[in-house]
C-alpha positions in Angstrom: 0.0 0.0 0.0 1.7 3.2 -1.0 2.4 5.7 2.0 0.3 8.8 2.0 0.7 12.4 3.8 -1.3 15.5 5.2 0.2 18.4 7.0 -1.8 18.5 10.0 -0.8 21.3 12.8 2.2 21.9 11.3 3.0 17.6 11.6 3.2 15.4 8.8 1.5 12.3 9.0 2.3 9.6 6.6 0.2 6.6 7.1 0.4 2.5 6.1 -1.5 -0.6 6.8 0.1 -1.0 10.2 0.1 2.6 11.6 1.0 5.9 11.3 4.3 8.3 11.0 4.5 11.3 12.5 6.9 13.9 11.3 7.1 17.5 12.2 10.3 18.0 9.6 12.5 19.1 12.8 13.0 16.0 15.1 12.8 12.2 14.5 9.5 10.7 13.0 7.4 8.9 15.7 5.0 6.0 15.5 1.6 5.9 16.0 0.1 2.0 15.8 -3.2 1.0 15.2 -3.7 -1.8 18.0 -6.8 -3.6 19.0 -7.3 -1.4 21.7 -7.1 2.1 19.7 -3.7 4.0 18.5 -0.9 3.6 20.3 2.1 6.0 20.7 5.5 5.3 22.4 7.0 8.6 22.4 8.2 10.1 26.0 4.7 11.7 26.8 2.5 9.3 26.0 4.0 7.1 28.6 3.7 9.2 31.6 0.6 10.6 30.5 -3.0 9.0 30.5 -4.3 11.9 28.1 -3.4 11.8 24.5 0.0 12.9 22.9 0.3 15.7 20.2 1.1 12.8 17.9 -2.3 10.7 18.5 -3.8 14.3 18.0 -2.6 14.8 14.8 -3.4 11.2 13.6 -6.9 11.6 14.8 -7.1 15.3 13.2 -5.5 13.6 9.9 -8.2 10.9 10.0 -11.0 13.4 10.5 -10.1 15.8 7.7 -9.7 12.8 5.1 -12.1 10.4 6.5 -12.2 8.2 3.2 -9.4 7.1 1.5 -9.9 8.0 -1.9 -9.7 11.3 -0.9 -6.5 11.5 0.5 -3.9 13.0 -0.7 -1.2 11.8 -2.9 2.4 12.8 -2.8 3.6 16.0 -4.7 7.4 16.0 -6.4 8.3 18.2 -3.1 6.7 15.6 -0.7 8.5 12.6 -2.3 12.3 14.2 -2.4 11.5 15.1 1.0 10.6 11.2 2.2 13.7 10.0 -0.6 16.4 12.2 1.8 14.2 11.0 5.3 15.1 7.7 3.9 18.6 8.4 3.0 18.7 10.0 6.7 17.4 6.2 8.1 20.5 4.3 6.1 23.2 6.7 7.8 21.7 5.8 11.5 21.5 1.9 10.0 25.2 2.3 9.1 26.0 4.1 11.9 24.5 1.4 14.7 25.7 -1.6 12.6 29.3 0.2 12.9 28.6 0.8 16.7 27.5 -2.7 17.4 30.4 -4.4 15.5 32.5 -2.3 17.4 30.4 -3.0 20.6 30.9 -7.0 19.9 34.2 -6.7 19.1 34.7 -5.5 22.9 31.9 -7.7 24.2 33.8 -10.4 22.5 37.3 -9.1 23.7 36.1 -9.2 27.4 34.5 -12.8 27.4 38.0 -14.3 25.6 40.2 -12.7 28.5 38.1 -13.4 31.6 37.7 -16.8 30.3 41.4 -17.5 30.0 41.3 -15.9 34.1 38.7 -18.2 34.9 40.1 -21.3 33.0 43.6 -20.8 34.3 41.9 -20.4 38.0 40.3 -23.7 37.2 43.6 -25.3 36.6 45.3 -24.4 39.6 42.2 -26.6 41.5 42.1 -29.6 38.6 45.9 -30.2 39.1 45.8 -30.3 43.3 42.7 -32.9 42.7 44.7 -34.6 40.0 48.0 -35.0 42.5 45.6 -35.6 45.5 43.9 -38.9 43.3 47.7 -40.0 42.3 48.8 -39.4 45.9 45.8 -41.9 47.2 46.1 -44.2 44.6 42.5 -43.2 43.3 41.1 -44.2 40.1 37.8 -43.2 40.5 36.9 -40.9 44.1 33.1 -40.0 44.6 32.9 -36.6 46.9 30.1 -34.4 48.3 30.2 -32.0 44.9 30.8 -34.9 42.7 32.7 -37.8 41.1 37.0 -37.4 40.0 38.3 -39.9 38.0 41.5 -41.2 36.4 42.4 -43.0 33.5 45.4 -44.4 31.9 45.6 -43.2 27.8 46.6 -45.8 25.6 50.1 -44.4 23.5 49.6 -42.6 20.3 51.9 -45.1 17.9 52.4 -42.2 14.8 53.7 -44.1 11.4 56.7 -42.0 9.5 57.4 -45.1 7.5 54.5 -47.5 6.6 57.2 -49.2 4.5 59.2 -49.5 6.8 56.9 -51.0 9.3 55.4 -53.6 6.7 58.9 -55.1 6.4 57.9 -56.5 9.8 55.5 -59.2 9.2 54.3 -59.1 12.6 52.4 -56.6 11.7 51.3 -56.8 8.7 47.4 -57.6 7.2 46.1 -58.0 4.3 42.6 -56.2 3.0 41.2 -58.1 -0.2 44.7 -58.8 -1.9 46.3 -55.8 -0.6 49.0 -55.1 2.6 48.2 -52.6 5.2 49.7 -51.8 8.6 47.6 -53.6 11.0 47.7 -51.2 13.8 46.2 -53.1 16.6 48.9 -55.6 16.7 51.5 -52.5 16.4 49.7 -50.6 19.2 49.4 -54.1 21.2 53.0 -55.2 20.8 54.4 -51.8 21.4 52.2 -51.3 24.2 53.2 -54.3 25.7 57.1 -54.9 24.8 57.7 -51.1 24.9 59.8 -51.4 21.7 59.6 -48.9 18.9 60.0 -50.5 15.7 62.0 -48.8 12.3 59.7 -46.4 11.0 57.5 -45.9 13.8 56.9 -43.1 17.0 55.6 -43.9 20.3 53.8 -41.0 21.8 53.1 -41.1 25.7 49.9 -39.5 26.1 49.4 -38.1 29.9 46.8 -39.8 31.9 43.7 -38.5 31.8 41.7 -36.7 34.9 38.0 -35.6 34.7 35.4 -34.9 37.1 31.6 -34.6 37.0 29.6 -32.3 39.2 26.9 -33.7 41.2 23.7 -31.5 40.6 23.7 -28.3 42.6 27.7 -29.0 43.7 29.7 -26.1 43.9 
């Protein structure tokens, strides 16, 4: 539906399907919505005041003097390059607060990253006394008021430089429909086991690994 205007009091009123604008050229436009209840205006006034703003006035004055719609008016050349440089007005603030906010998450985003690394390395000073403490006791698993610690032996990482290398070994060797490849379980068993690091292999120790669950409402 295209947008139409009156000058009503010396306010513009340009109205739509969903409401009103009201524009008195000097200040920022305000809304006036139709609601089920009657208009409805947001501006400062209306919402410490139970009578009716100088906005809802001028909608209701617009509505009297061109009760029917075909007798509204349409816009004039004037009119139009007026609402073309209000809209060009409304993509400078759209820039501007999409320029603000980036710049608003870039510090929102800024803050969370560094009190995160303050609370994670405050974290680790507690995990590692409560990983000692379970090694101390010989824990593996230790159930406490604000929950449950545990700790678990890793299996080595066994990283392959050389699979050539490693398939001269035929203990380790398997064969997938007609064709050789490394069969890493056996490696990882023997290596595990023996502790011996064949050519073209690397045995990683990986660190034991400590976790804990918090029992619901535990500090």
């Amino acid at each position: 539906m295209e947008a139409i205007t009156v000058e009503s009091t010396l306010l513009n009123v340009v109205e739509s399907e969903s409401g009103f604008l009201v524009d008195d050229t000097n200040t920022n436009a305000v809304e006036v919505l139709r609601t089920e209840s009657g208009l409805h205006c947001e501006c400062f006034i209306a919402q410490l005041s139970s009578e009716e703003c100088e906005h809802i006035r001028a909608v209701r004055d617009y509505m009297a003097k061109v009760p029917m719609q075909e007798d509204r008016p349409t816009l004039s050349q004037a009119d139009a390059d007026y609402y073309l440089s209000k809209v060009a007005e409304l993509d400078d603030t759209l820039t501007a607060n999409n320029e603000s906010a980036t710049k608003q998450i870039d510090r929102i985003k800024l803050w969370l990253e560094v009190e995160t690394d303050k609370i994670q390395r405050k974290k680790d000073y507690y995990i590692l006394a409560l990983d000692n403490w379970m090694h101390m006791n010989e824990y593996s698993t230790k159930r406490l008021v604000a929950g449950t610690l545990k700790v678990r032996s890793q299996q080595p990482e066994i990283r392959i430089d050389d699979e050539a290398k490693v398939m001269m070994d035929e203990r380790f060797v398997r064969v997938i429909p007609e064709n050789r490849a490394v069969d890493k379980a056996a490696l990882r068993k023997h290596c595990t086991d023996t502790g011996e690091e064949i050519p073209g292999i690397e045995i990683i120790v990986k660190p034991h690994k400590f976790s804990y669950k918090l029992n619901t409402g535990g500090a």
